[in-house]
Structure formats: structure tokens, C-alpha cells
C-alpha positions as CSV (number, residue, x, y, z in Angstrom):
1,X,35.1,16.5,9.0
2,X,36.7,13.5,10.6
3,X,33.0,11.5,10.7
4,X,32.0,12.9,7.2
5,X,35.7,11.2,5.8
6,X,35.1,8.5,8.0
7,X,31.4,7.6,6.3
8,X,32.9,8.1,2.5
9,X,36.0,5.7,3.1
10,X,32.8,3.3,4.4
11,X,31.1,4.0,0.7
12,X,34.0,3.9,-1.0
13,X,35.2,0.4,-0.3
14,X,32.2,-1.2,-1.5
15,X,31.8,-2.3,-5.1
16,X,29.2,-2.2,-7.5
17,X,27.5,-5.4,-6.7
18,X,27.8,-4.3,-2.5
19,X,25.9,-1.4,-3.3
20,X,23.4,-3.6,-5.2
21,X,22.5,-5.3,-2.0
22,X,22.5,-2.0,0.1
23,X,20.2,-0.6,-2.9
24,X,18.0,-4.1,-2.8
25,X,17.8,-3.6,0.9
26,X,15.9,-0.2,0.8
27,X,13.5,-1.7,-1.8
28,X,12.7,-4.5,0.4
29,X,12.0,-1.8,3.6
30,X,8.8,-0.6,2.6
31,X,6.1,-3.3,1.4
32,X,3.1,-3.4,0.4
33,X,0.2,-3.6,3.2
34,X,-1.6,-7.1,2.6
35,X,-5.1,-5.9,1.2
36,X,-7.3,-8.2,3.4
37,X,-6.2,-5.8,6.0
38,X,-8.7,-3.4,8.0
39,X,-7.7,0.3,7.9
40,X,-9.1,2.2,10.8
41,X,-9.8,6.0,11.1
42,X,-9.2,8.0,14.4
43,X,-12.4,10.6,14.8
44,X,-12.9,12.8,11.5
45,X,-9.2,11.3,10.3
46,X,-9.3,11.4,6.7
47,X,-5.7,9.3,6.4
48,X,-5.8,5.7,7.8
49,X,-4.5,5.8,11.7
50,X,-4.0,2.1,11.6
51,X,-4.0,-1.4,10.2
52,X,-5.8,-4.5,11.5
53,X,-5.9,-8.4,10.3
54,X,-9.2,-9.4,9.9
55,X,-10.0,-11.2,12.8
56,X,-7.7,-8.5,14.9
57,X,-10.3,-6.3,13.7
58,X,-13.2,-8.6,14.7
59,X,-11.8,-9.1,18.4
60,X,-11.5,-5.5,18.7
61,X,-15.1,-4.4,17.6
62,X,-16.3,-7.0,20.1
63,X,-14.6,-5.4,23.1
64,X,-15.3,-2.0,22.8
65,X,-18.8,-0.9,20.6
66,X,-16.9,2.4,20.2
67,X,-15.3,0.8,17.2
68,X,-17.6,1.4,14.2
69,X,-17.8,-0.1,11.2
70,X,-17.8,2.2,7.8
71,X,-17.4,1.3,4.2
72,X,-14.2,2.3,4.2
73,X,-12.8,0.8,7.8
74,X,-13.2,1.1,11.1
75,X,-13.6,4.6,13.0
76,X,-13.3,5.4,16.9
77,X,-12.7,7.9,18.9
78,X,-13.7,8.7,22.8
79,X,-16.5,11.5,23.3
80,X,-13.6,13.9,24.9
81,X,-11.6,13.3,21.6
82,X,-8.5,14.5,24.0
83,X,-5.2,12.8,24.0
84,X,-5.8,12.2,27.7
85,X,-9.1,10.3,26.7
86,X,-8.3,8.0,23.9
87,X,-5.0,7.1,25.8
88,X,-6.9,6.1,28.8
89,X,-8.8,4.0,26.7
90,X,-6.7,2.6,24.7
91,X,-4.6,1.6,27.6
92,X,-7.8,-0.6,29.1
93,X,-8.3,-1.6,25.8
94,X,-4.5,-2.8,25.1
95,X,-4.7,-4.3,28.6
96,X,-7.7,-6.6,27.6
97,X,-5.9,-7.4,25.0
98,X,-3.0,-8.8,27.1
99,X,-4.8,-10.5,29.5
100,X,-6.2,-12.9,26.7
101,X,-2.3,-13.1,25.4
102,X,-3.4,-11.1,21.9
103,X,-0.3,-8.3,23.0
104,X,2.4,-10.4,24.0
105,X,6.0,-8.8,25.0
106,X,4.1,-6.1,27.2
107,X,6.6,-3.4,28.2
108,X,4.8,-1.2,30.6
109,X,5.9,2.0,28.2
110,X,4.3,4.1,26.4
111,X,5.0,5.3,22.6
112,X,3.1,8.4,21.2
113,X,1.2,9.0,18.2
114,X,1.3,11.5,15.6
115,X,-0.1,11.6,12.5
116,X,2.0,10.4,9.9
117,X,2.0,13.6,7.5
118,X,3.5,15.4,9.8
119,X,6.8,13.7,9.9
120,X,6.8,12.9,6.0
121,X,6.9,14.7,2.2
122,X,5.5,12.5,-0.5
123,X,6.1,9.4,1.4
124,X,9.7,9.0,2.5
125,X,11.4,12.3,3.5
126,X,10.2,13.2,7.5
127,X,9.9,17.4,7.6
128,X,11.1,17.4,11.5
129,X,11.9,14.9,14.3
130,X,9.5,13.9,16.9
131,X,9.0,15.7,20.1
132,X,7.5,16.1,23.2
133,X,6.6,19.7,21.7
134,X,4.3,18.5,18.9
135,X,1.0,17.6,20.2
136,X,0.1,13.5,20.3
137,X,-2.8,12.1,19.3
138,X,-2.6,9.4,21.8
139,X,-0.1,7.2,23.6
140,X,-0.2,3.7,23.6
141,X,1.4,0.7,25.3
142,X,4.5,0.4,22.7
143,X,3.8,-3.4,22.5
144,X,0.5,-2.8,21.5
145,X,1.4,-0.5,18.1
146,X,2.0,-2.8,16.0
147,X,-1.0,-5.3,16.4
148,X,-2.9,-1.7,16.1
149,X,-0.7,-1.1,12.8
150,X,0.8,2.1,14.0
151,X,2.8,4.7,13.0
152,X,6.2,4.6,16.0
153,X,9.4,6.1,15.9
154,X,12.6,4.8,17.1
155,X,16.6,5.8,17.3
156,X,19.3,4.2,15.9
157,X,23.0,5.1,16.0
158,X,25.5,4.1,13.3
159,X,29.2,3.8,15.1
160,X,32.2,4.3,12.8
161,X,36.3,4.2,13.1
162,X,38.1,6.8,11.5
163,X,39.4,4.4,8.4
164,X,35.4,3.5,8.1
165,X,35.0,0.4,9.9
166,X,31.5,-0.4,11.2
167,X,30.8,-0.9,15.0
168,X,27.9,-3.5,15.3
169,X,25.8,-5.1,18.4
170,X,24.1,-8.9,18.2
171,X,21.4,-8.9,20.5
172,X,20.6,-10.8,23.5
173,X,18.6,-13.6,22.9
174,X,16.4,-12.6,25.7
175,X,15.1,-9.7,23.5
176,X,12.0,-9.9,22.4
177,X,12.3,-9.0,18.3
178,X,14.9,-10.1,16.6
179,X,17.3,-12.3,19.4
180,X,20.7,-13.0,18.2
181,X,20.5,-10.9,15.1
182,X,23.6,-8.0,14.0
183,X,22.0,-4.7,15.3
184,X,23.8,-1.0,14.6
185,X,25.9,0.4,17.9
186,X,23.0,1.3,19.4
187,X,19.3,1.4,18.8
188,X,15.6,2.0,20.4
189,X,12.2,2.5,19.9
190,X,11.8,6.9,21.1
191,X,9.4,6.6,24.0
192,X,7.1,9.1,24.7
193,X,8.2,12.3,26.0
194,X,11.5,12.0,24.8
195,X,13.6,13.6,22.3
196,X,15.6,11.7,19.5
197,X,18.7,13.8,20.6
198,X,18.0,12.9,24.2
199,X,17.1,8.7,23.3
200,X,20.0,8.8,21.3
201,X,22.4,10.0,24.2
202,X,20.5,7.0,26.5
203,X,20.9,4.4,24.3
204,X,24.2,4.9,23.6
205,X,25.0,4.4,27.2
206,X,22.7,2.0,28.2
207,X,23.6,-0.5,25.2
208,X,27.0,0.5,24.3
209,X,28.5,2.5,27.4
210,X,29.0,5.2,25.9
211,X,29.5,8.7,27.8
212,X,26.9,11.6,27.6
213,X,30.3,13.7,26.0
214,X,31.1,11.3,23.0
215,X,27.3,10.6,22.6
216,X,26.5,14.2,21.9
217,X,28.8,14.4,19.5
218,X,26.5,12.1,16.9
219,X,25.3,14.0,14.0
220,X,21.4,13.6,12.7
221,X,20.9,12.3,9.2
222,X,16.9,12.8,9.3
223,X,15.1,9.5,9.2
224,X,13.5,7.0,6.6
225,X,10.1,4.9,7.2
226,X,10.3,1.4,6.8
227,X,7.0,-0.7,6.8
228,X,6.4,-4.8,6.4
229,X,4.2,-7.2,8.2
230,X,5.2,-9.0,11.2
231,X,3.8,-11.7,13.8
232,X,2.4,-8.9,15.7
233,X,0.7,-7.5,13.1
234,X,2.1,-4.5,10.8
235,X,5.2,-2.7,11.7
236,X,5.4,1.0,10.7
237,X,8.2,2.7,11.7
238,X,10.4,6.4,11.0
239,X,14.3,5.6,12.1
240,X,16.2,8.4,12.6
241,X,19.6,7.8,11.7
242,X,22.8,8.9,13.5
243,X,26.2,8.7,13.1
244,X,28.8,9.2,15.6
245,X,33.1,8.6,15.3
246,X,34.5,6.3,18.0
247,X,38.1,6.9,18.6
248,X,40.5,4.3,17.7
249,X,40.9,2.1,20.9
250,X,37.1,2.3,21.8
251,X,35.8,-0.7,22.5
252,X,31.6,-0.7,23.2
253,X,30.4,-2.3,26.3
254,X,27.0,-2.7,26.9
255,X,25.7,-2.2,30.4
256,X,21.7,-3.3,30.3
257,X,21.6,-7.0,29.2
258,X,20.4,-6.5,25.6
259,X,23.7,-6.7,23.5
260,X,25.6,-10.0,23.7
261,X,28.9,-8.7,22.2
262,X,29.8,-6.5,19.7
263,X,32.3,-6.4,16.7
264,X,34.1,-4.3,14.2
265,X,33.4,-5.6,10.7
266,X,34.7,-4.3,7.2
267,X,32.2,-2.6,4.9
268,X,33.0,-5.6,3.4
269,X,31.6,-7.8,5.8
270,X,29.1,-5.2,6.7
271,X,27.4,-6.1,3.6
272,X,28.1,-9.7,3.5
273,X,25.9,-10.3,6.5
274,X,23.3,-8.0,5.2
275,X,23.1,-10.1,2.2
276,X,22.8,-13.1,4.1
277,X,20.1,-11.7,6.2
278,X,22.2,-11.7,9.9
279,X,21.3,-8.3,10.3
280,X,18.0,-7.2,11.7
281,X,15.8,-5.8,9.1
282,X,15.4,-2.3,10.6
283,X,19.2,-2.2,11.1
284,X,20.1,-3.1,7.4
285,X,17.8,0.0,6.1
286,X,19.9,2.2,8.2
287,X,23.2,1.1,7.2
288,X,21.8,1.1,3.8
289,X,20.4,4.4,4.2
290,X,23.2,6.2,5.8
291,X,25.6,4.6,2.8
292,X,24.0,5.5,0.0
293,X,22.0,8.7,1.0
294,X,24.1,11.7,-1.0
């Protein structure tokens, strides 16, 4: 009860023209793939796997001939068609790739791939969270998905006060995407074999110091997909959203080196900084998300 009040005195500080931008912001999070773009086809796959550039797509065919060209994109598969298989070869692949310094930001960890249906209805609501339960298609070196234009999934955590005050991370500048930018309390991509519930828990104490007890008190609010093309290639991405109460007097502290300091802001200048484009874009949908979502 005390997080649900918590999240409406959030909404119900913000006027008309603030819930324009949060509105703005969730019609900005999914655009349109640019059509130049290579869709590629996993075995018999009848629904796009991934997204190449052009000459991403060129390189690729010319390092493995198990990439075929169709009318309607590329297709590949391995002869096992196992998830054991294809991520064996994708690794060598994605390892190739890094050695010429086409993957940059290599993380040595793996993500997993589903299929996107099985996470969404008609495009925007997921049906069930991610797990180590649902078989994979594949893994893949994380920091290879989005030059591969894949589907990933990743956690973040909205942290409210009780009077609906907004606790928010800027990351290190040593991060990878996005240094220096407004984050939410505590965010990451879900790697494979993980839970959300379980990621959720570890990011929370790895960027916020949080304890296991508080952490499991953050409630799920399902997930929504945001897509847009970056440097890497095309990011395509499910963030499941949860919310969790800190108790007045809570300050976050963040233990691993990827938040630089953290702050309490307003709704108010919540927004603001939205507006003006300090928050990361991933981190804007969920605040947006969470806000507005009945």
C-alpha cells in the first residue's frame, strides 16, 4: 500500500504539460527500423531473428558461408540446429568479429535469445518474464546483440520515498553506453541463466547497496520494448520495470564502480531532465512507463 501511495503522489505532482513529455518519451522509444537494413532469419524462422547494416551484413556473409542469401534476408543456422551449436558458433563468429574491432566493449558475458513472440501480445505487452526455464535459441556475447540486431532483455529498478520522490544514479563515465547520463536506482542487462527477480536483487546491491531483504521487497510491473538504432547497430530491448520503497533516511551507495553519485529529485525535476535529454534513453521509458501505466 505504502509503494502503490508512494507512485500516485509521484503522478499526481506532475501537470499536464509534464505528462506530455513522459507521454512524448514513450512515442520516441520504439522507432522505426531504417529500411536499408538486412533482416536475417534463424533456420525455418518465419519472424526476423535480427537486423544488420548493409555492409555489417556483407562482412558477415564473408566470414562464415553458412550465412545465405534469400530474397527476403539472410538465413543461417548450424547443421545441429541446437542451442549448444549455434552458440558455439556464434561465439567464434562474435570473436572474429572483435578481433578486427567490429564488436567493441566485449564483456566476456553471455545474453540469451528467445524469440520475440514469446515475451509479447500485439507488439508491446510481454506474456511472461524471461527465464532460465524457457528454452533459448542461442546465447551470445551480450556486446555482440546489438551489431546482430537482437532481441535482449534487461532489469531496471525504479526507487521511490514515501512522499514520491525519485531516487536516481548518473553513471560512471567509464561505462561503456551512456557515461555520465541520469540512470533509475538500479539497472542491467538480465544475463543468461538468470532470473529478473534474481538480477534485480544483484543489481540493487551491486549499484546501489542495497540488502537482499529490502531488494525483495520490489514489486514487478511487467516490461515494455523499446527499439532505436545506435552506433552498434540496432538496439532491441524488453525492460522489466520494478519499483521498490526506500525508507526515509536511505541513502544509495554504490559498491561496483558504475554509479558516480546518486540524487533525490522531485517529479518535478524528474521530468525536467527528461525533457532535456540528461537521462539515458532506456531509463526515461521506464520512468515514463511506470508513471503513466494505469
Amino acid at each position: 500500500m505504502a509503494l502503490w501511495q508512494a507512485i500516485q503522489q509521484f503522478k499526481a505532482k506532475l501537470s499536464t504539460s509534464e505528462i506530455a513529455v513522459l507521454e512524448q518519451c514513450l512515442q520516441e522509444a520504439r522507432q522505426a527500423l531504417p529500411r536499408d537494413w538486412m533482416p536475417w532469419y534463424l533456420g525455418p524462422a518465419k519472424q526476423a531473428t535480427g537486423f544488420f547494416k548493409p555492409h555489417i551484413a556483407a562482412l558477415i556473409q564473408s566470414l562464415d558461408a553458412r550465412w545465405i542469401r534469400l530474397p527476403q534476408g539472410l538465413h543461417w543456422d548450424t547443421a545441429e540446429a541446437t542451442s549448444e551449436s549455434r552458440s558455439l558458433a556464434l561465439a567464434h563468429l562474435a570473436d572474429q568479429l572483435r578481433l578486427q574491432g567490429v564488436i567493441t566493449g566485449w564483456r566476456d558475458e553471455k545474453f540469451s535469445y528467445w524469440p520475440v513472440p514469446l515475451f509479447e501480445s500485439g507488439g508491446s505487452e510481454p506474456l511472461l518474464q524471461p527465464s532460465p526455464e524457457v528454452a533459448e535459441d542461442f546465447q551470445m556475447e551480450r556486446a555482440a546483440f546489438r551489431l546482430f540486431g537482437l532481441h535482449s532483455h534487461a532489469v531496471h529498478i525504479n526507487g521511490l520515498t514515501p512522499n514520491g520522490d525519485l531516487w536516481c544514479g548518473r553513471r560512471a563515465m567509464s561505462k561503456a553506453t551512456d557515461p555520465g547520463m541520469l540512470d533509475n536506482l538500479a539497472a542491467g542487462g538480465l544475463p543468461a541463466g538468470e532470473t529478473c527477480a534474481s538480477c534485480a536483487v544483484r543489481e540493487l546491491a551491486e549499484e546501489a547497496g542495497i540488502d537482499a531483504m529490502l531488494a525483495q521487497t520490489a514489486v514487478p510491473m511487467a516490461g515494455v520494448t523499446t527499439c532505436r538504432e545506435v552506433p552498434e547497430g540496432w538496439h532491441y530491448e524488453t525492460l522489466w520495470v520494478y519499483n521498490l520503497l526506500l525508507p526515509e533516511g536511505l541513502t544509495p551507495v554504490n559498491q561496483d564502480g558504475e554509479v558516480s553519485e546518486f540524487m533525490c529529485l522531485s517529479p518535478h525535476e524528474v521530468v525536467q531532465a527528461i525533457a532535456d535529454k540528461h537521462f539515458t534513453p532506456d531509463a526515461a521509458c521506464v520512468i515514463a512507463w511506470a508513471s503513466l501505466r494505469p
